[in-house]
PAROGU-48511 format. One record per residue (C-alpha): x, y, z; residue number from 1. Coordinates in steps of 0.02 Angstrom, whole numbers. Example, Ala and Ser with C-alpha at 12.3 -4.5 7.8 and 13.67 -1.06 7.14 Angstrom:
615 / -225 / 390 / 1
684 / -53 / 357 / 2
This chain:
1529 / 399 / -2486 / 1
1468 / 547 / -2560 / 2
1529 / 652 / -2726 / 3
1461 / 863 / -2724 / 4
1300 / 764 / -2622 / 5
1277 / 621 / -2758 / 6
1280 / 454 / -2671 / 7
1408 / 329 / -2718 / 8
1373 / 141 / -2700 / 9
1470 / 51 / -2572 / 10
1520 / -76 / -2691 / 11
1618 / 54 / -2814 / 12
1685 / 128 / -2636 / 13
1763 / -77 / -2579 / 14
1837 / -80 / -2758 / 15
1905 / 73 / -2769 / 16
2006 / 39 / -2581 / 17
2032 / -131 / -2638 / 18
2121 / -48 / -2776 / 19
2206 / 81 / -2679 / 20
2271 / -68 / -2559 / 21
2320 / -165 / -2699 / 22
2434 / -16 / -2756 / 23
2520 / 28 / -2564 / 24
2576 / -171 / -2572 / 25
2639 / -172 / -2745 / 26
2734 / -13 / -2747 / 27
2787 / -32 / -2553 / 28
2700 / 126 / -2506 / 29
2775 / 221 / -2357 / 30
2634 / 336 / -2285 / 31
2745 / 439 / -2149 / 32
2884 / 444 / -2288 / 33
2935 / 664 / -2287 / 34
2962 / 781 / -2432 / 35
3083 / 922 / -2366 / 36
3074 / 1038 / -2534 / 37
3188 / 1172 / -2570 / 38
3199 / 1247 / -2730 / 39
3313 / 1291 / -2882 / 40
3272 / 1373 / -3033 / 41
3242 / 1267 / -3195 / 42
3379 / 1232 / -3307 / 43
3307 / 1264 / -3470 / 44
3154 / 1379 / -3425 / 45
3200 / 1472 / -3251 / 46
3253 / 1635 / -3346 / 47
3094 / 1636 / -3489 / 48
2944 / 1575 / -3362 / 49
3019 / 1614 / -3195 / 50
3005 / 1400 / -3153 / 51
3091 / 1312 / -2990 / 52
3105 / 1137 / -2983 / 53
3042 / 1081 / -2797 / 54
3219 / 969 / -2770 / 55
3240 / 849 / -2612 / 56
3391 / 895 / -2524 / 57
3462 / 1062 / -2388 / 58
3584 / 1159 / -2569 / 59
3422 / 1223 / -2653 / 60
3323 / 1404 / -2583 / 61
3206 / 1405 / -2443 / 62
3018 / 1397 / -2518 / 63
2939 / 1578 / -2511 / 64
2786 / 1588 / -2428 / 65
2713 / 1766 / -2511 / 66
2698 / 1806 / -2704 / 67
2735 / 1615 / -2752 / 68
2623 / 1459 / -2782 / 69
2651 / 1289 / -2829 / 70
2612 / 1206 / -3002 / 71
2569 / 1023 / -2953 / 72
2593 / 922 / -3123 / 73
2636 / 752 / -3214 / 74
2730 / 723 / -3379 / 75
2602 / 631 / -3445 / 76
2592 / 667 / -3623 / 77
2619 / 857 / -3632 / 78
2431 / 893 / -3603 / 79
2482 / 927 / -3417 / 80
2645 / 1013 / -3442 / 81
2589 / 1152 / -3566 / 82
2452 / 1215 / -3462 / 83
2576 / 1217 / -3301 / 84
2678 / 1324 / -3418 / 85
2534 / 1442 / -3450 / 86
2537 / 1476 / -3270 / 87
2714 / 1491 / -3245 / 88
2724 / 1613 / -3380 / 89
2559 / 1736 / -3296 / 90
2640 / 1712 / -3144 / 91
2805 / 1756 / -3192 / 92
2732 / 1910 / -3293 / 93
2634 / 1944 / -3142 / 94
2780 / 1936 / -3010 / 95
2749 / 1759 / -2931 / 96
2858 / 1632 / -2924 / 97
2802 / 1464 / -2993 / 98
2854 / 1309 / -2884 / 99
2866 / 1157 / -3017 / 100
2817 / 989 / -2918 / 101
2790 / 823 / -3058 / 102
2743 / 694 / -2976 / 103
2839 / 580 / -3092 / 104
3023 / 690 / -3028 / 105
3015 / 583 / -2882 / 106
3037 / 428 / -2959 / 107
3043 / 323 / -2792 / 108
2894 / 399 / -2729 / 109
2749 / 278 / -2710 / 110
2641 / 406 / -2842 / 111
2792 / 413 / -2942 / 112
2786 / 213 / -2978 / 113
2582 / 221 / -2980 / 114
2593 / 361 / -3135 / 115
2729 / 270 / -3225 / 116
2617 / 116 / -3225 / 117
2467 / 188 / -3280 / 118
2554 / 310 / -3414 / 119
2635 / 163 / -3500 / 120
2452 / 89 / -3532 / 121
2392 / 267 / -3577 / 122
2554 / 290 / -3697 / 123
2508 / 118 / -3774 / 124
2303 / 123 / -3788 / 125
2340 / 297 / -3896 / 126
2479 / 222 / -3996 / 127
2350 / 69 / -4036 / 128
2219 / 170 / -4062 / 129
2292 / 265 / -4202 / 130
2384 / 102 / -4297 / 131
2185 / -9 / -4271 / 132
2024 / 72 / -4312 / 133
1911 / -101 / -4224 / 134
2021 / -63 / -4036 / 135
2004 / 140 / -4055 / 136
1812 / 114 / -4125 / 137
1782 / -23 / -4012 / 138
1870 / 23 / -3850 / 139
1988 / 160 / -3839 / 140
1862 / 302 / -3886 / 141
1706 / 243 / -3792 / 142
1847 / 223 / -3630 / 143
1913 / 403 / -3649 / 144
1725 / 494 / -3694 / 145
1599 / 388 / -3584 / 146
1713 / 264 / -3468 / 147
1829 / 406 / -3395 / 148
1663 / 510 / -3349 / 149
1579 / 429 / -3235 / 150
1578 / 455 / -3058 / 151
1634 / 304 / -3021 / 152
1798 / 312 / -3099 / 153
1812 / 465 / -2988 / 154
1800 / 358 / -2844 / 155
1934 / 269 / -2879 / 156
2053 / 397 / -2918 / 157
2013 / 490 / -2730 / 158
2060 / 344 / -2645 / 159
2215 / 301 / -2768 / 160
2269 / 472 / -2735 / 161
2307 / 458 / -2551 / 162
2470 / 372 / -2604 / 163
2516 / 524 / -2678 / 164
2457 / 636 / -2529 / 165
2644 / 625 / -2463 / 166
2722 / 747 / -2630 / 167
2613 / 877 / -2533 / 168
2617 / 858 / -2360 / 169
2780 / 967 / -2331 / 170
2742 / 1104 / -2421 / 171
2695 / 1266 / -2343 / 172
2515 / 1280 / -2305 / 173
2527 / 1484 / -2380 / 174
2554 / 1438 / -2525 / 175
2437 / 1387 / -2659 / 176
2457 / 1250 / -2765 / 177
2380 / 1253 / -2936 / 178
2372 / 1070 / -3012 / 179
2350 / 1033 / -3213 / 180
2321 / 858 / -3177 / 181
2171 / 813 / -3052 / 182
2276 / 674 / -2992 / 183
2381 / 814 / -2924 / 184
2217 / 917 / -2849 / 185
2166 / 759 / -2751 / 186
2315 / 727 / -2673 / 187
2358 / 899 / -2628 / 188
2190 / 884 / -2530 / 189
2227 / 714 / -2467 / 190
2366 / 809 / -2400 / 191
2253 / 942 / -2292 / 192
2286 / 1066 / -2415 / 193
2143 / 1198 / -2431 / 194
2223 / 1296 / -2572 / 195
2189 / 1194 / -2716 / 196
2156 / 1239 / -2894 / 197
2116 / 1112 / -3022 / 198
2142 / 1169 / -3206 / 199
2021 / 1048 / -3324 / 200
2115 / 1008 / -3477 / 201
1986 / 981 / -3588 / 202
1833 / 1030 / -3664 / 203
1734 / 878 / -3645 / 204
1662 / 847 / -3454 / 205
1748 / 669 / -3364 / 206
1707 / 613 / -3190 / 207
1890 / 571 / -3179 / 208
1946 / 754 / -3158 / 209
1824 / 798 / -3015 / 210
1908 / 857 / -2851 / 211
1776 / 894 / -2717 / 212
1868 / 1026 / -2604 / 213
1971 / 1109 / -2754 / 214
1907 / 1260 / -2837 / 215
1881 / 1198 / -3047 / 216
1937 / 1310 / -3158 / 217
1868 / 1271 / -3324 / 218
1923 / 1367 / -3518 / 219
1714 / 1352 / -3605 / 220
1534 / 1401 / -3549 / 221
1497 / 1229 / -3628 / 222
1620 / 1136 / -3520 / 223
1556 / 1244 / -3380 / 224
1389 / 1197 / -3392 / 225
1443 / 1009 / -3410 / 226
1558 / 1015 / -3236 / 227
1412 / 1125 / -3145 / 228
1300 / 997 / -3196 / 229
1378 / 822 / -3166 / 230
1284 / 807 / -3334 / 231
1294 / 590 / -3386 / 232
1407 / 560 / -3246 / 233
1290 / 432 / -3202 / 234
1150 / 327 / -3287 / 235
1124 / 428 / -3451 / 236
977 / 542 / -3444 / 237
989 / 557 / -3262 / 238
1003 / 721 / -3147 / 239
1148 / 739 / -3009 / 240
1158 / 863 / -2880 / 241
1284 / 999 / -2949 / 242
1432 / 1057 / -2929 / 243
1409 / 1229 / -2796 / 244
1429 / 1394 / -2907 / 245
1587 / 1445 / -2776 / 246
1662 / 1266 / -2829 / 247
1709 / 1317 / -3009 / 248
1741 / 1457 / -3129 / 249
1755 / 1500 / -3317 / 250
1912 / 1570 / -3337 / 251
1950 / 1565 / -3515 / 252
2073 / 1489 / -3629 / 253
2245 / 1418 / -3522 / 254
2373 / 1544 / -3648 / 255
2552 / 1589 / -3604 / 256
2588 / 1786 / -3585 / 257
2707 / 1803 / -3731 / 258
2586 / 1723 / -3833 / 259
2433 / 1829 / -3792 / 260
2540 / 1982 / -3780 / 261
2599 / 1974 / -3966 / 262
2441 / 1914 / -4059 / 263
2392 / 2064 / -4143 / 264
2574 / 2070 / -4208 / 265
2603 / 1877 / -4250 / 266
2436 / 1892 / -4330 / 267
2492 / 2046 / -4434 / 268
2643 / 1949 / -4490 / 269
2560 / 1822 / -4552 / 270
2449 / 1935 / -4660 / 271
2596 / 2031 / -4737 / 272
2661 / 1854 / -4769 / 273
2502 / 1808 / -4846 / 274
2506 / 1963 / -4925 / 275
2688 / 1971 / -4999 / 276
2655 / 1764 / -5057 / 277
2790 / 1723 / -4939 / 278
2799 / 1518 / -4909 / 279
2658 / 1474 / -4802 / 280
2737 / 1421 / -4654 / 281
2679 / 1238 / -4561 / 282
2709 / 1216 / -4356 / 283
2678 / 1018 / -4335 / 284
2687 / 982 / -4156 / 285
2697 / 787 / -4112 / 286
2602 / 732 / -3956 / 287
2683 / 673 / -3796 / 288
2633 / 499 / -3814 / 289
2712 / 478 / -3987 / 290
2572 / 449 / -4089 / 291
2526 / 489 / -4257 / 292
2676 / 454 / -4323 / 293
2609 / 401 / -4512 / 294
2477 / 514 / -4517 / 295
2628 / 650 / -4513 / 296
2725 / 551 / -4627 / 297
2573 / 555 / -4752 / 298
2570 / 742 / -4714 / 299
2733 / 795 / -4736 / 300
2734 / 682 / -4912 / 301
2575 / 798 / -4976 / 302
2678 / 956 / -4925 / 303
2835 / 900 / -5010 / 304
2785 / 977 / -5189 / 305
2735 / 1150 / -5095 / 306
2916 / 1151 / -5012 / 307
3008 / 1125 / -5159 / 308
2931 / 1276 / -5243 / 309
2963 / 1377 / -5105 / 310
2733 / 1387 / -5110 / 311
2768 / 1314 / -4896 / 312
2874 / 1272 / -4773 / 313
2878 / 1148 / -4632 / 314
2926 / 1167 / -4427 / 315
2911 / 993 / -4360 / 316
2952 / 981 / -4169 / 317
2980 / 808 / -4140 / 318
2961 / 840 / -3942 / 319
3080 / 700 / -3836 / 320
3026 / 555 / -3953 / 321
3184 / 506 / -4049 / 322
3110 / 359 / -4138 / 323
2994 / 479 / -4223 / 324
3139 / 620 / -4267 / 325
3233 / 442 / -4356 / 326
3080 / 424 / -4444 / 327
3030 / 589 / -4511 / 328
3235 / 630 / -4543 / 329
3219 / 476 / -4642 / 330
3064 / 513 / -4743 / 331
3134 / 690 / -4789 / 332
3295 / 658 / -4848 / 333
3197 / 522 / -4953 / 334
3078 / 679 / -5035 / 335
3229 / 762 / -5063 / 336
3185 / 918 / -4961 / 337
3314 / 1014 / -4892 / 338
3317 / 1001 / -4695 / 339
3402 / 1080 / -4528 / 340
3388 / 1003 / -4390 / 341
3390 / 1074 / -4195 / 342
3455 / 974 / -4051 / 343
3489 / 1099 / -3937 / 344
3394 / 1219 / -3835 / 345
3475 / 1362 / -3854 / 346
3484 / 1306 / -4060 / 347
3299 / 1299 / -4055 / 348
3241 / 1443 / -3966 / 349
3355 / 1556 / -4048 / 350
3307 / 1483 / -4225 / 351
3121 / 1522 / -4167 / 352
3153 / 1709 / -4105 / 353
3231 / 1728 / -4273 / 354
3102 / 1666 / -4381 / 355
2995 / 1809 / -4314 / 356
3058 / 1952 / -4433 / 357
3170 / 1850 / -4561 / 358
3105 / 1753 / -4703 / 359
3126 / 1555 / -4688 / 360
3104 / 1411 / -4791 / 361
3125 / 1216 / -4811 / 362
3111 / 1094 / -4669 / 363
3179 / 1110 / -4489 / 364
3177 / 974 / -4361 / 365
3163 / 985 / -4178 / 366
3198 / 857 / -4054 / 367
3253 / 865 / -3856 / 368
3283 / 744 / -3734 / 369
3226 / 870 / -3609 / 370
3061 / 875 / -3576 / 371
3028 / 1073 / -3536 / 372
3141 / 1133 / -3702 / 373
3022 / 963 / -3817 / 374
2860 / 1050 / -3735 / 375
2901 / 1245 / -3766 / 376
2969 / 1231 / -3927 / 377
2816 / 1208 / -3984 / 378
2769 / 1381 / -3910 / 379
2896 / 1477 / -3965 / 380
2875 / 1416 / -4158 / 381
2682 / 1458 / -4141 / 382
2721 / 1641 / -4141 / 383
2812 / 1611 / -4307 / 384
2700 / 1500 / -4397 / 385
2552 / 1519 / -4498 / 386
2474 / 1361 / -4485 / 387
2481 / 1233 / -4324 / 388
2451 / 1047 / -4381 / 389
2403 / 976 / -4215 / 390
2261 / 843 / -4142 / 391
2132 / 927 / -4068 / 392
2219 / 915 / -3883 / 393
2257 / 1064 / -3764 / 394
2344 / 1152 / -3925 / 395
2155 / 1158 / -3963 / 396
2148 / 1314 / -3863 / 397
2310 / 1410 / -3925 / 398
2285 / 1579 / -4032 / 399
2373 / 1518 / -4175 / 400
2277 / 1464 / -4339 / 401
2263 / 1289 / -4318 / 402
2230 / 1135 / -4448 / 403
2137 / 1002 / -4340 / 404
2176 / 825 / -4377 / 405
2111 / 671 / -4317 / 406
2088 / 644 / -4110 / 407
2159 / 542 / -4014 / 408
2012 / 489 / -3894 / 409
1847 / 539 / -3883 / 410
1875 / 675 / -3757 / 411
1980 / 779 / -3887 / 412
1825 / 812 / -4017 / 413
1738 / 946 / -3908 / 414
1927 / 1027 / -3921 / 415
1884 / 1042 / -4114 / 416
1730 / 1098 / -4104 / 417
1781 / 1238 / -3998 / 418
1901 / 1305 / -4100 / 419
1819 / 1316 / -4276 / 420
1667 / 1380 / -4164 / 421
1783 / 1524 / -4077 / 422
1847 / 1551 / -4263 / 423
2041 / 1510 / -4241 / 424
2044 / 1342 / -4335 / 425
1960 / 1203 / -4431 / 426
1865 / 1073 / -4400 / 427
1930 / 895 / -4358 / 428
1971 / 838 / -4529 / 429
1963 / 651 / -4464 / 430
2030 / 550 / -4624 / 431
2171 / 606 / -4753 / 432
2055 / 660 / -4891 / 433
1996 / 795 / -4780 / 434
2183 / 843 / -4702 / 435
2234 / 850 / -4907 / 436
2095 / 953 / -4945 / 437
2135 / 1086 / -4787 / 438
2320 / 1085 / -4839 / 439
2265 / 1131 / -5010 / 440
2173 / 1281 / -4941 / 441
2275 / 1339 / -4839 / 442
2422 / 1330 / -4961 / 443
2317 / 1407 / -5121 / 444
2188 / 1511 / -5041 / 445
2195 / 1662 / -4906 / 446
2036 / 1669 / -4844 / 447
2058 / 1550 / -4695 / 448
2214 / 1607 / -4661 / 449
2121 / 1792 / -4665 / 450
1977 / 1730 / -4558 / 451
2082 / 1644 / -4419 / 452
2187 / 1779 / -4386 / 453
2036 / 1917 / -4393 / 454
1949 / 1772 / -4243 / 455
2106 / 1768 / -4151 / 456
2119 / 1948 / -4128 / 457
1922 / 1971 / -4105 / 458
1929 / 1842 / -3957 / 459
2078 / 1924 / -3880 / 460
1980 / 2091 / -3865 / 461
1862 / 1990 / -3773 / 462
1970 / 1920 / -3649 / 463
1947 / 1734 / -3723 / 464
2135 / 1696 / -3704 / 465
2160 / 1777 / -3530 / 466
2140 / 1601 / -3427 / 467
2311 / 1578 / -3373 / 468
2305 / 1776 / -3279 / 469
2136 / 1733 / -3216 / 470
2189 / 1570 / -3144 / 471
2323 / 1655 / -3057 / 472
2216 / 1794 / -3005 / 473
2108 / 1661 / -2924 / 474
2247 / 1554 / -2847 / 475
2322 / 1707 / -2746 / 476
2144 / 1767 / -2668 / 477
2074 / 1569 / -2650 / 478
2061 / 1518 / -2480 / 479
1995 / 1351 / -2482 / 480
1851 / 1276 / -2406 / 481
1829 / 1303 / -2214 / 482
């Protein structure tokens, strides 16, 4: 077996199928098992983002076969979600349709049961990692920087992935199908799809999100360089044969239109706010695998004193974790702050559309059991916050002025180090004496603020937040390998 011409040994190969074999027997895999999609539009997001949920069964539309493509996906975290939105929303702006297919919506699919199983060890490692420094020094961060980017890992995936092929197999060959997840990638081309985009999610370069036959689609020239290279995706120190220059592409940043459309106006508003000593206004966005939960705690107990003299105020979307809305409800009402919370789509997007020209303050909670309205509500609060409080994950990438706390794997760091290098956020401020001191700044001090926004509109100019488009752009006229 070969990966881009690097030779594999044939004892990683006889794993990996042992592996893959060890999978079709405990899930009961059914390889000539059909996928008849027709489509609806999404519940929550059809009429913002355009989105149709691929559905099994004759009462949905016929598939179109011209101006549409298909955004191949997993809720795992909301890492691969977001950037599927991205697309949806330049597609939609652009006239496409965008076909949603999770692998995880089929939940008796053989790749439906293989994802759950390997997102509830995920879910856990990045809970553990956060609650004991020895496992995330140890093992969790040298796993997610060095284990997940070798080759070999790769291996293992590919042939893992033919389980999945089956999620593909129906749909029409036309269309293209752009996947945020390279699980998704490989088994589109398991499936004899040529079509095949793979969006990389991060900024740091992992063996585990090669798809040999997909076209790579990358958001950094440093991320580029690592992908083109195959750089320590073997023995460190040693060269691979590359990835071809046709096989991948810098796009940019993975940004949703109404985001990129109003930045020189969010940005505005948040100078006048600066300017007028309006309460600095706070966006924390919780993660999709729940994590972080003190750290916020120990956040929102610094910010407290700010929010009571009206110096900040606090957005906290809670995303679809209910334990963690409990908690911070609870550890509110104990600070005394006045709070409001959201439940309901329409409660929170309408909340967010009119935060953009009124004046705000306190706290307001957000929490959804559905996953598309506890993912976008992050987005829509972005345009009317100041400050995003996030780990350095795909929000990373987002044109909003961000305060970068702690990762949660090694993989995340390069996210930071892109962003305070682009000029639209800090640094990772890794321990609470540095998250304190950023707050501090941010709350007393404008020139951050000042600096952030002046980057973010700099780096529009320059097209550094035009990934999603481009991606399109490149799905429409890609024709695969012949």
């Amino acid at each position: 077996m070969k990966i881009f011409n690097n030779n594999i040994p044939s004892a990683i190969e006889r794993r990996a199928i042992r592996k893959r074999d060890s999978f079709a027997k405990k899930f009961k895999h059914d390889d000539t098992r059909r996928f008849p999609y027709t489509a609806e539009a999404n519940q929550t997001l059809g009429k913002i983002l355009g989105i149709h949920n691929l559905i099994l069964g004759p009462w949905g539309e016929p598939l179109k076969t011209k101006k549409a493509l298909v955004l191949g996906t997993i809720r795992m975290g909301y890492g691969h979600y977001r950037p599927a939105m991205s697309i949806a929303s330049a597609a939609h702006s652009m006239g496409i349709t965008p076909y949603w297919l999770d692998i995880l919506a089929y939940e008796d699919s053989t790749g439906a049961k293989i994802v759950r199983h390997i997102e509830k060890l995920y879910s856990l490692g990045s809970r553990l990692s956060q609650k004991s420094a020895l496992f995330n020094t140890l093992y969790w961060e040298p796993l997610m920087a060095e284990g997940m980017k070798k080759l070999s890992t790769n291996v293992e995936f590919t042939y893992m992935c033919e389980l999945m092929a089956p999620l593909f197999r129906d749909l029409p060959d036309e269309l293209p199908v752009i996947a945020t997840h390279a699980w998704a990638a490989l088994a589109a081309l398991k499936a004899n799809k040529s079509r095949v985009i793979n969006m990389i999610p991060d900024n740091w370069p992992l063996g585990l999100h090669l798809t040999e036959g997909a076209l790579h689609c990358v958001q950094t020239p440093s991320v580029y360089m690592g992908y083109r290279t195959l750089k320590n995706m073997d023995k460190k120190g040693k060269a691979l044969s590359p990835i071809p220059a046709t096989d991948i592409a810098m796009v940019g940043h993975n940004i949703d239109h109404e985001l990129v459309t109003n930045i020189e106006k969010d940005c505005a508003s948040r100078i006048r706010r600066m300017k007028s000593k309006k309460p600095r206004r706070f966006l924390i966005s919780i993660g999709g695998a729940g994590a972080q939960l003190d750290l916020t705690l120990a956040i929102i107990e610094h910010l407290a004193p700010y929010i009571q003299k009206d110096a900040a105020m606090l957005f906290v979307n809670c995303g679809d974790h209910q334990n963690v809305y409990e908690a911070i409800k609870k550890k509110i009402d104990s600070l005394s702050l006045s709070s409001s919370s959201y439940l309901e789509w329409k409660d929170a997007h309408s909340f967010a559309s009119t935060a953009l020209s009124r004046d705000v303050s306190g706290t307001h909670l957000f929490f959804n059991r559905d996953i598309f309205a506890a993912v976008y509500t992050t987005n829509c609060l972005m345009r009317a916050s100041d400050v995003l409080i996030t780990k350095p994950s795909e929000l990373a990438f987002y044109p909003v002025p961000k305060l970068l706390i702690k990762r949660v794997g090694g993989h995340e760091a390069w996210g930071a180090i892109r962003s305070s290098e682009v000029g639209d956020g800090t640094l990772e401020c890794e321990t609470g004496d540095f998250i304190v001191q950023a707050i501090d700044l941010l709350v007393n001090e404008d020139d951050l603020l000042s600096m952030y926004c002046e980057h973010i509109v700099k780096q529009k100019k320059i097209g550094t937040y035009d990934g999603a488009y481009n991606v399109v752009t490149r799905a429409m006229k890609w024709q695969g390998h012949a």
